[in-house]
C-alpha positions as CSV (number, residue, x, y, z in Angstrom):
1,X,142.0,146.0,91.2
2,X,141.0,146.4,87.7
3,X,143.5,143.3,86.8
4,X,141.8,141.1,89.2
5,X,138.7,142.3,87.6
6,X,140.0,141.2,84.6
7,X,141.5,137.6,85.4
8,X,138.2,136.7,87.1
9,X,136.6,137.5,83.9
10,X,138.7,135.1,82.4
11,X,138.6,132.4,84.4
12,X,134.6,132.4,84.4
13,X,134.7,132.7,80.5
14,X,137.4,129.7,80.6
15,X,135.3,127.6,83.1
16,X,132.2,128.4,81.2
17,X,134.0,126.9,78.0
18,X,135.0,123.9,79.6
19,X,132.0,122.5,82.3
20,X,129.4,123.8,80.3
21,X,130.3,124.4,76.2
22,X,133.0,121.4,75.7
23,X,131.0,118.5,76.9
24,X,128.1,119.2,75.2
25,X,130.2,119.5,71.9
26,X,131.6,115.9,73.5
27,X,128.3,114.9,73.8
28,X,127.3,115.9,69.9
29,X,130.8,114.6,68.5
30,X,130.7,111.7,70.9
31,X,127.3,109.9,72.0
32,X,127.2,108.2,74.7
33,X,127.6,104.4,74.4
34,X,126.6,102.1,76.7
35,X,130.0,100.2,78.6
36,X,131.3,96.9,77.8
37,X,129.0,93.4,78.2
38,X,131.4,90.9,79.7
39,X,128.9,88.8,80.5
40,X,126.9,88.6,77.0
41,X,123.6,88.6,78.3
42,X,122.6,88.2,74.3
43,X,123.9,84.4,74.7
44,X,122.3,81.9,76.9
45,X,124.2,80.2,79.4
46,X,125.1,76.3,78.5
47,X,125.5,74.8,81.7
48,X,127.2,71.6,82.5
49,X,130.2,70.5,83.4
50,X,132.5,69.3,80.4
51,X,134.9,65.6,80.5
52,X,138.6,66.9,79.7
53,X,139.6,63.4,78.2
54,X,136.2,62.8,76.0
55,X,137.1,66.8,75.3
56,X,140.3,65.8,73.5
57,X,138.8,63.1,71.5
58,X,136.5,65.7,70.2
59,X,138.7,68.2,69.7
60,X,140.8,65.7,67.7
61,X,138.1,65.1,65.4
62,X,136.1,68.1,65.1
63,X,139.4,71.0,65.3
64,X,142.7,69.6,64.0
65,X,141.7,69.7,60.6
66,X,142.2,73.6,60.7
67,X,143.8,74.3,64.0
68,X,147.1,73.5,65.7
69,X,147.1,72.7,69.3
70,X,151.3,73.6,70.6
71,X,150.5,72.8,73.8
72,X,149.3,69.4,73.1
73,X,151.6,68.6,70.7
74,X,149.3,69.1,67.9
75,X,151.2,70.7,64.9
76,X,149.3,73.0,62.1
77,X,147.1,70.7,59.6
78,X,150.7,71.5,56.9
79,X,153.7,69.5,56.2
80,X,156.9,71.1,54.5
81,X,156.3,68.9,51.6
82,X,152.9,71.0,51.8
83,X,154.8,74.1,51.3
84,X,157.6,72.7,48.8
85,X,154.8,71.1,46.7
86,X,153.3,74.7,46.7
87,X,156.1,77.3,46.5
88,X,158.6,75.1,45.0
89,X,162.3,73.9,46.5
90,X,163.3,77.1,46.5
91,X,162.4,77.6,49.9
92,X,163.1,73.6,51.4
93,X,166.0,75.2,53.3
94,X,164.7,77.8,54.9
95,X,162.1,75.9,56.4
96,X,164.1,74.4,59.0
97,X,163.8,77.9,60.6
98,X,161.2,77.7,62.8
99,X,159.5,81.4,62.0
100,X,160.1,80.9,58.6
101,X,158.0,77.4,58.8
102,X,155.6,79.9,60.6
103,X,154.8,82.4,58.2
104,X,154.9,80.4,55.2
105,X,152.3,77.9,56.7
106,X,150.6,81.3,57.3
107,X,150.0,81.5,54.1
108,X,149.5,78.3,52.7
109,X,146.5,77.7,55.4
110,X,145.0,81.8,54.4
111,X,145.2,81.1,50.6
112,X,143.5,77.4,51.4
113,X,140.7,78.8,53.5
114,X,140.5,82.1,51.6
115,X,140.3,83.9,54.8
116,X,142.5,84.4,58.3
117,X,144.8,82.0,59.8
118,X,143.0,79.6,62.1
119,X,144.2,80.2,65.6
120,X,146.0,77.6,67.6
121,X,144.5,76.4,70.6
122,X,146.5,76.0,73.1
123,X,145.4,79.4,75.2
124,X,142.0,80.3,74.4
125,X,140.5,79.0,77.3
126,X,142.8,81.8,79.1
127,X,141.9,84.5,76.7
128,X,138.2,84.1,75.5
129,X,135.0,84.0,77.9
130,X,133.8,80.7,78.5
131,X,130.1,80.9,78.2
132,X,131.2,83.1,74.3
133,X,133.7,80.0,73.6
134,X,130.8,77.6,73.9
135,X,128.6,79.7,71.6
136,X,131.2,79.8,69.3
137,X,132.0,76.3,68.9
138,X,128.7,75.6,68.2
139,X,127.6,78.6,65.7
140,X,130.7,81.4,64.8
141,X,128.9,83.2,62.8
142,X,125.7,83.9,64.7
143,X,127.7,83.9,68.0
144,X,130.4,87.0,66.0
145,X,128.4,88.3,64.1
146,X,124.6,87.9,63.9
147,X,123.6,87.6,67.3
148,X,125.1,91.4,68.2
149,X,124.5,92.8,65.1
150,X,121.0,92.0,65.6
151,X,120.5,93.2,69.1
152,X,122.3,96.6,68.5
153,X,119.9,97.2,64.9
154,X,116.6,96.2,67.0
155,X,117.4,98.5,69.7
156,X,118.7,101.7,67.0
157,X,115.4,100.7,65.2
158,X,113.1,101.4,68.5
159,X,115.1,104.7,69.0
160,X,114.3,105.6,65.6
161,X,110.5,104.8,65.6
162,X,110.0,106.6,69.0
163,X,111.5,109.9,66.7
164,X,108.8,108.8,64.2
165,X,106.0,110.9,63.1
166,X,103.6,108.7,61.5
167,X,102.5,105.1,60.6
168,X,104.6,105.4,57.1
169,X,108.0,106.2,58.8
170,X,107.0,103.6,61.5
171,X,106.7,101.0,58.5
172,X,109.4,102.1,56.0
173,X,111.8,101.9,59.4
174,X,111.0,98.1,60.3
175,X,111.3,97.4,56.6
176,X,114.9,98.8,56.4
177,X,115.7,97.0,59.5
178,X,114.3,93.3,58.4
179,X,115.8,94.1,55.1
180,X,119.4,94.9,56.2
181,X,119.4,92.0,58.9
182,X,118.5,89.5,56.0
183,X,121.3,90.8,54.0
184,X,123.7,90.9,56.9
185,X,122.7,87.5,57.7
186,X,123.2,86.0,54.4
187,X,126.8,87.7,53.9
188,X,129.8,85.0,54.3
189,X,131.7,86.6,57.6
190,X,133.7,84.1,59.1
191,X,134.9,80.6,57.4
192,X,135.0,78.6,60.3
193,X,131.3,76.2,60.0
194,X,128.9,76.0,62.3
195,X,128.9,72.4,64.4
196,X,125.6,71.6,64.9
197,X,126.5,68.5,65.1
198,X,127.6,68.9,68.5
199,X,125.7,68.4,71.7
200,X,126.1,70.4,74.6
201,X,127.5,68.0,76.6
202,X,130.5,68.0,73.7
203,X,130.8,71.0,73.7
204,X,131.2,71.4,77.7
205,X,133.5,68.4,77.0
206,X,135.8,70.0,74.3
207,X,136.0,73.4,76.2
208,X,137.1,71.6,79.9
209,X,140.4,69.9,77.7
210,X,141.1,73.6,76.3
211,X,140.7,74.6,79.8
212,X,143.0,72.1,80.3
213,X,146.4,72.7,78.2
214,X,145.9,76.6,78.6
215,X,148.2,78.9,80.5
216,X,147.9,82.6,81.6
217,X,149.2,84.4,79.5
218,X,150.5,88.2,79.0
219,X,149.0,91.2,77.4
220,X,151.2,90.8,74.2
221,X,150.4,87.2,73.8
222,X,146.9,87.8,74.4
223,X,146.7,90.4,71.6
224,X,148.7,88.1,69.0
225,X,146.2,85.3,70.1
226,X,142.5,88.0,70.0
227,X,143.6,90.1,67.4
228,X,147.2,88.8,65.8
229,X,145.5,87.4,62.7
230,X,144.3,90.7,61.3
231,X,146.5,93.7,63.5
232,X,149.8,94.6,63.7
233,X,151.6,96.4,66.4
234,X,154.1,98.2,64.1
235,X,156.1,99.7,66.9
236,X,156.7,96.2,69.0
237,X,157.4,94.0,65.8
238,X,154.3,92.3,66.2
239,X,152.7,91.7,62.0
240,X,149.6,90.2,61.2
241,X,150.0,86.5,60.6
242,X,147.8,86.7,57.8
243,X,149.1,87.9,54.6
244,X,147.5,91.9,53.9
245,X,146.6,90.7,50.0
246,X,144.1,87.5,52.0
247,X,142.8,90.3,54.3
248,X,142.0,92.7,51.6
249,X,140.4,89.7,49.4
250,X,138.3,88.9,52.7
251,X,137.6,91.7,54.8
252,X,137.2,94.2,51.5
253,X,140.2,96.0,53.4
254,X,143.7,95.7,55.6
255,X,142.9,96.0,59.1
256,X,144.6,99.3,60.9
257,X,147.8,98.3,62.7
258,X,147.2,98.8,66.5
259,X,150.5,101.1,67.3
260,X,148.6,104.2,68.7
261,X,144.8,103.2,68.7
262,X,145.1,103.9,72.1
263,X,146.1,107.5,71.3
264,X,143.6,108.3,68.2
265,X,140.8,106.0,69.9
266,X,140.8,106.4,73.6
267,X,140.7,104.1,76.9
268,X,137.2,104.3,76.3
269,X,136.5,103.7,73.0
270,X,139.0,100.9,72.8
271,X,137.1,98.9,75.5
272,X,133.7,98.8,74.4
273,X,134.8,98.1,70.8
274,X,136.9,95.3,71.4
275,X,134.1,94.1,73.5
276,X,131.4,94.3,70.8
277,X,132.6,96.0,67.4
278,X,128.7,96.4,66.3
279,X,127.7,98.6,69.4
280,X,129.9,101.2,68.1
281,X,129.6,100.5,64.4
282,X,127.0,98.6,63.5
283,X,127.8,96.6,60.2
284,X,131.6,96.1,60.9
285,X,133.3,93.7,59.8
286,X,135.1,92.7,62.7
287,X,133.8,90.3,64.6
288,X,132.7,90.1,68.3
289,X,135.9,88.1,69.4
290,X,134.7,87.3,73.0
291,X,137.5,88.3,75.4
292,X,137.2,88.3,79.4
293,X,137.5,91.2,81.2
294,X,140.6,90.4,82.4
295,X,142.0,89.6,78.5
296,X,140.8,92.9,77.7
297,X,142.2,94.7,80.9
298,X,145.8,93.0,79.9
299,X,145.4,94.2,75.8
300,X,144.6,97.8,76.8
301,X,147.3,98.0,79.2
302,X,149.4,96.8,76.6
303,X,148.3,99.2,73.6
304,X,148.8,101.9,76.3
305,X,152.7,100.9,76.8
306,X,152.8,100.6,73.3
307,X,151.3,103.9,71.6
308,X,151.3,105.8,75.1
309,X,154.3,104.6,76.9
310,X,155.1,108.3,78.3
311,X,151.8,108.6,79.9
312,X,152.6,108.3,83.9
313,X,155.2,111.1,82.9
314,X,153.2,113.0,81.1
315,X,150.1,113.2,83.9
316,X,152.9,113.7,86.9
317,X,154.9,116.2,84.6
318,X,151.2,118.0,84.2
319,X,151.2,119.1,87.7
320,X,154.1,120.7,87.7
321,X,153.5,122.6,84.9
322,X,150.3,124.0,86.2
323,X,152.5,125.2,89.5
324,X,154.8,126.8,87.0
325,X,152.6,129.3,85.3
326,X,151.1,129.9,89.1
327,X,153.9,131.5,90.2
328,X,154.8,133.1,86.8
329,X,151.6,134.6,87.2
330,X,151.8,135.9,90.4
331,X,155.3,137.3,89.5
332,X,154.0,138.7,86.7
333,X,151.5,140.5,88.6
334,X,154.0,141.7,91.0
335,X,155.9,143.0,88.4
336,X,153.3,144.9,86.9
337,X,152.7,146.7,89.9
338,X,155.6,147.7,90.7
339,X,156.2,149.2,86.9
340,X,152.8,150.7,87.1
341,X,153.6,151.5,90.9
342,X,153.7,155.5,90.1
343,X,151.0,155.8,87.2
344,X,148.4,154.0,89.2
C-alpha cells in the first residue's frame, strides 16, 4: 500500500509539472502569436477580371527584362556570349550543359542586379496568392515589406502604450515607432521597382496570362520557386540559386539552409513565419513572399519529409513504448512483492 502511496505521489507531481508548470514556461519562452493571414486583410482587394492575351503583351514589356518565362518560351534576359564576354572562353564549353547554363546565368543576373535571382514565371500563379501577386506587381516593396512591417509595429506600439504609465512614455513610444518606420521605409529591401505605371486593369491583365501558362506544381518545386533563391535544402540537393557572397552583400547575411527547420522551428512556427516573417520578427529581412495556403500546406509537408522523414514512425513507435514500461511496471511491482512477501 505504501508503494501505491508512493506512485500516486508521483504521478500528481508529474501531472502538476506538465498541465500546469510546462505551459506556462511555454507561454514565457513562447508567446502566443496570432495564426497565419492567408487572406491579407492588410491589402485591398483589386477586382476585375484580367485579358490573358493583352496580359502577355504586358508581361512582354514590363517583365522580360529581368525574368524568364520556360513555360512560354521566354528564356532568361542572358545569352552565352553574355557569360563568355564576362567569365571568359574558359567556360564556352561547358555551357552547352543545361545546369551549367543555369547557375552561371545565376550569377551573371545576381552580380547585375546586386541582389537575388529574378524568378521565372512560369508557376507563380500556382504558388503565390492572387490578390498578394497583384499588390506585388504594382509596389514589391510596400506589398513585402512595408505594408506588414507597419501593421505588426502599430499594433506592438498600442500594446506598449496601454503598459504605459504616463504621458512621457506615451510620447517617447510613438516617437520610436514613427522613427523606426521612416527608417525601415527608406532602407533598399527588394530591387525589383515599383510599376506605378500600371493600371489595374493591367495588372488583372498580366496576372490572368500568368494564370494562364502555370501548372500545379509539387511541394519541392514550390519551395525552389518561394524560397529557392535564398534557401537550400542541404539534405535533398536543392542550393540556393543565388550565389552566398550576393546574399551576404544584400541581405547583411546567408540565409539558413531549410534541412531541419522543421525540427529546430516547429509546425507551428514555420507556418506563420512563412506566412508573414514580421509577425514573428518584426524588422526581418525576409520578405512577406505571399504563398496560398495550399503552397504553404505542400512546403511544410515537404520540410517535414525532409528534416523529419521518421516522424509517422516515431509517433506509432511512441505507443508502444508507453505499453512497454506499463507492464514493466506492473512486473516490477509484482516482483517486489513477492521479494518483500515475508518482511512485509
Amino acid at each position: 500500500m505504501k508503494e501505491l502511496k508512493i506512485l500516486a505521489l508521483l504521478i500528481g507531481l508529474t501531472l502538476i509539472t506538465y498541465i500546469g508548470i510546462e505551459p506556462i514556461a511555454h507561454a514565457v519562452m513562447h508567446p502566443h502569436m496570432e495564426g497565419p493571414d492567408f487572406q491579407y486583410q492588410d491589402l485591398k482587394a483589386i477586382p476585375g477580371q484580367g485579358d490573358a492575351v493583352k496580359g502577355k503583351e504586358l508581361t512582354q514589356m514590363n517583365c522580360t527584362y529581368c525574368h524568364s518565362i520556360k513555360a512560354d518560351g521566354v528564356p532568361k534576359p542572358v545569352t552565352k556570349e553574355d557569360l563568355i564576354a564576362k567569365y571568359g572562353r574558359s567556360i564556352e564549353k561547358s555551357l552547352s550543359i543545361q545546369m551549367t547554363f543555369d547557375r552561371i546565368s545565376n550569377r551573371y543576373l545576381s552580380e547585375m542586379y546586386t541582389a537575388a535571382v529574378p524568378l521565372d514565371l512560369s508557376n507563380v500563379a500556382s504558388v503565390f496568392d492572387e490578390k498578394y501577386l497583384k499588390h506585388f506587381i504594382k509596389d514589391p516593396a510596400g506589398t513585402a515589406f512595408e505594408s506588414t512591417f507597419i501593421l505588426h509595429k502599430t499594433k506592438k506600439m498600442h500594446l506598449d502604450i496601454a503598459k504605459a504609465k504616463s504621458e512621457e512614455q506615451i510620447e517617447k513610444i510613438e516617437t520610436t515607432t514613427a522613427a523606426d518606420i521612416s527608417t525601415f521605409k527608406a532602407k533598399n529591401k527588394i530591387s525589383m521597382p515599383a510599376q506605378s505605371h500600371l493600371t489595374s486593369q493591367d495588372i488583372n491583365d498580366i496576372v490572368a496570362y500568368l494564370k494562364s501558362v502555370s501548372k500545379p506544381i509539387d511541394g519541392r518545386e514550390s519551395l525552389a520557386l518561394a524560397c529557392g533563391r535564398c534557401h537550400g535544402v542541404a539534405y535533398d540537393k536543392l542550393e540556393p540559386t543565388t550565389p552566398s557572397k550576393i546574399l551576404n552583400k544584400y541581405l547583411g547575411m546567408v540565409p539558413p539552409d531549410l534541412s531541419m527547420s522543421i525540427r529546430s522551428k516547429g509546425h507551428e512556427y514555420l507556418t506563420i513565419f512563412l506566412n508573414d516573417p514580421q509577425k514573428v520578427l518584426i524588422g526581418s529581412s525576409m520578405p512577406r513572399v505571399g504563398i496560398s495556403e495550399e503552397t504553404e500546406s505542400k512546403i511544410v509537408s515537404y520540410l517535414e519529409s525532409v528534416g523529419d522523414s521518421k516522424k509517422e514512425d516515431r509517433d506509432s513507435l511512441g505507443m508502444w513504448v508507453i505499453l512497454y514500461m506499463t507492464i514493466f511496471s506492473i512486473l516490477a511491482y509484482l516482483w517486489k512483492r513477492k521479494i518483500w512477501k515475508e518482511v512485509h
